[in-house]
N, C-alpha and C positions, 0 to 999 in steps of 0.2 A: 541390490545394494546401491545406495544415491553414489555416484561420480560426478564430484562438486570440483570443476573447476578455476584456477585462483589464477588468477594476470595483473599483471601491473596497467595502469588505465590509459590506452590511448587510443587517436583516433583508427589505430589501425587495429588495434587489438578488436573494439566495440566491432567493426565492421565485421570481422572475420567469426566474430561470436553469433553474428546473426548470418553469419552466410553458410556457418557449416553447420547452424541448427538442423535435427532431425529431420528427411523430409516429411515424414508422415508424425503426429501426436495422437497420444492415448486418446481413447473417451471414455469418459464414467458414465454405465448406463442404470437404467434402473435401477438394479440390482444391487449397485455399489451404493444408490443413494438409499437406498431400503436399510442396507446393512449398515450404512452411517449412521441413519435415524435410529436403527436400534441400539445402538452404541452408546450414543449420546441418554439415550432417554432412559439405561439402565445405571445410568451415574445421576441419582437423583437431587434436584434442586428445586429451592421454594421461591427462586426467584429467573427474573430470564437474563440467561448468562452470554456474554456477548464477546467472544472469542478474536483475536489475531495475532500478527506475528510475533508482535513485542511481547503477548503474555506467552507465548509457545520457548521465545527466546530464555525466559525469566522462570521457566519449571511452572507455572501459575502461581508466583509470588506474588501477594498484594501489592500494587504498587499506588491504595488509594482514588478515591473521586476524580473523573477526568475533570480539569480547570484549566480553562483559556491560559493562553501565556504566549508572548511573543514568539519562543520556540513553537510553539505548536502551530500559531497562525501563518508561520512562513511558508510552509508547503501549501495550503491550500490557495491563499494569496497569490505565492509565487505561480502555480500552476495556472491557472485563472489569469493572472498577469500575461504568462507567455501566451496564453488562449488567444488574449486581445492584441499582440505583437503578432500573431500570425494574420488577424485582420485587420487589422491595421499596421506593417513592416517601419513608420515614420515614429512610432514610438519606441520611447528608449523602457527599459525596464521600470527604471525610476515613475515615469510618470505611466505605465500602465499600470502599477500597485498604487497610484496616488489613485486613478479610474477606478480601479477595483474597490479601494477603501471609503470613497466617495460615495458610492449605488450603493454599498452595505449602511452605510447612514441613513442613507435616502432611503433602505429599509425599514428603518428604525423611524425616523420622522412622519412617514406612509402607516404607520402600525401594522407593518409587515410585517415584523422581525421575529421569531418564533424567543418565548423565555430560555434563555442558555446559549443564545444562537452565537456564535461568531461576531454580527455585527451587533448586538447587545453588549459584546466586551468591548470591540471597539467603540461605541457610544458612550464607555463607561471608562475608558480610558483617557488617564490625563495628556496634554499636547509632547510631553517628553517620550509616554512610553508609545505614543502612536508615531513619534519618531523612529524610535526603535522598532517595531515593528512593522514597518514600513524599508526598514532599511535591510532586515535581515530578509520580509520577503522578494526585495530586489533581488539580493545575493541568489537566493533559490533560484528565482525564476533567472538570473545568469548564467546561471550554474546549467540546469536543466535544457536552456538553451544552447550551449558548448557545446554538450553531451550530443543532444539532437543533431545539429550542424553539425557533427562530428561524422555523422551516419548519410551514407549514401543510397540507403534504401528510405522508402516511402515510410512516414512515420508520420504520426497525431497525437495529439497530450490528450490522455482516459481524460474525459466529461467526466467521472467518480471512479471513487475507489470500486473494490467489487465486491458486492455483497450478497448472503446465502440464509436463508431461512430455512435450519434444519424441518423437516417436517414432525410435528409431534411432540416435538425436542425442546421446547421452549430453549432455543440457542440461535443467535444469529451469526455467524463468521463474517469478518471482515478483510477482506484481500488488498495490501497497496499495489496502486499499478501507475508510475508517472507517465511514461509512453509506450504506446502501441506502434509497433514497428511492422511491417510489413513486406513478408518473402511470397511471392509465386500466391499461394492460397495459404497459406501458413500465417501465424501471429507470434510476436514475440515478444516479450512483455519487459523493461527496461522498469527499474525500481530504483529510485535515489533517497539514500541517507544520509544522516550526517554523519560526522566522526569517523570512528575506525570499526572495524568488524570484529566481534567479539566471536570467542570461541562458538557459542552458538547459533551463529550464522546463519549456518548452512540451513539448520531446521527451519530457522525463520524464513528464510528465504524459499525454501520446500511448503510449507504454509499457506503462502501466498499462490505457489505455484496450484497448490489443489483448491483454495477459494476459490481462485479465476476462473478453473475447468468446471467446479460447481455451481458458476456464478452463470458458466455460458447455456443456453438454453439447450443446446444441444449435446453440452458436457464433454466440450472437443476443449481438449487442453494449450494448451500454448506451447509452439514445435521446443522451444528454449525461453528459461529467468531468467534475466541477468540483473544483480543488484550493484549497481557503483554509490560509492565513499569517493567522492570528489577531494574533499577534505587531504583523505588518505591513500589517495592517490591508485586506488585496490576495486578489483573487478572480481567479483563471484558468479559463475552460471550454473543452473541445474537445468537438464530434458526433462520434457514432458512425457517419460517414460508413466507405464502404470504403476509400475516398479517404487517408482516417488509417487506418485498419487497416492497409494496405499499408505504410501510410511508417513508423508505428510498429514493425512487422514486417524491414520495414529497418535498421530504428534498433539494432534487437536482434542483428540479424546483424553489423551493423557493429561494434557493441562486443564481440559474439565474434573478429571479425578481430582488432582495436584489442589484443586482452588475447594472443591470438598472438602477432600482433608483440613484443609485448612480453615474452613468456615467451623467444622463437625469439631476441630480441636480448641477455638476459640471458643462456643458456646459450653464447651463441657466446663 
């Protein structure tokens, strides 16, 4: 049974979230990945289906074509920003997203830029909305920053989210993870959203917890998640128990079903 922990968000709380994490985390061994694959691959699809937490959160309700938008670009911006404020400490937020926004053009001028990419929308954006989206990915990367400085153990901003390629399964999972925290030999995975946390949180949040363990080469989980709502002032943590692995691992299969149904009842 998941034991989802709920705290109001501060610098003491966050600390104490990674200090009494589990010493020891599950690992998912073969076996579990064998039994996932077969999971996935007996909920059939004609296309490859690409699973995380928002659609675990949402039952697999359609929520539509992924399209750029200033929400969307704040996190990755923002994270990327605090990356470059860690190497260089003389920058302010503001002008490590103006750096960050800059080299994605300079991808796009270079005919680097992959069709769809990120800096294709910023190249396609007019100077108001690259205002805007510059401003909110400041906000992240402040935010994100707080959070960090907040914490007295050893932490890094994830280089990427975490990602799984079921095997066989035409299914990819994708895991958010904004920082990596570090206990003793242990990892702890810190998650930032925005808003407030919706009744189904916790799953979302459990989600991510089993992407990251199936993301890791060795399938060792993360000793404790913790997801903060800065916004909402609201802190959630799940262990790395196998306990949640399993149910999280469910959770993902189900919303594979969930998004079936739903394709099987549109075409009828």
């Amino acid at each position: 049974m998941t034991v989802l922990s709920h705290r109001r968000a501060s610098r003491h709380v966050l600390n104490r979230l990674v200090a009494e994490a589990p010493l020891e985390a599950a690992t998912l061994t073969d076996d579990h990945r064998r039994s996932l694959s077969a999971r996935f691959r007996a909920v059939s699809s004609d296309r490859h289906r690409r699973l995380d937490a928002w659609m675990v959160e949402r039952a697999g309700a359609p929520s539509g074509p992924f399209r750029w938008s200033p929400a969307a670009a704040r996190r990755t911006l923002g994270n990327a920003a605090l990356r470059r404020r860690l190497l260089d400490p003389a920058l302010s937020s503001v002008a490590a997203v103006d750096e960050e926004v800059s080299e994605h053009l300079l991808r796009v001028l270079e005919g680097r830029a992959r069709s769809g990419s990120l800096a294709n929308f910023l190249a396609q954006s007019a100077p108001s909305t690259l205002g805007l989206i510059g401003a909110e990915a400041a906000a992240w990367a402040t935010e994100l920053a707080e959070a960090a400085d907040a914490l007295t153990f050893p932490w890094s901003v994830a280089t990427s989210d975490a990602f799984y390629d079921v095997a066989t399964a035409r299914t990819t999972l994708r895991g958010r993870r904004d920082l990596i925290v570090s206990r003793d030999d242990q990892r702890v995975v810190l998650r930032v959203r925005a808003g407030a946390p919706g009744k189904s949180a916790g799953p979302g949040l459990r989600a991510d917890l089993t992407i990251d363990a199936l993301a890791d080469p060795a399938g060792v989980a993360a000793a404790r998640i913790i997801g903060l709502w800065p916004e909402a002032g609201v802190v959630l943590s799940i262990d790395g128990t196998i306990e949640d692995l399993r149910a999280g691992a469910r959770d993902l299969v189900r919303t594979a079903v969930a998004q079936q149904r739903e394709r099987l009842a549109h075409a009828a």
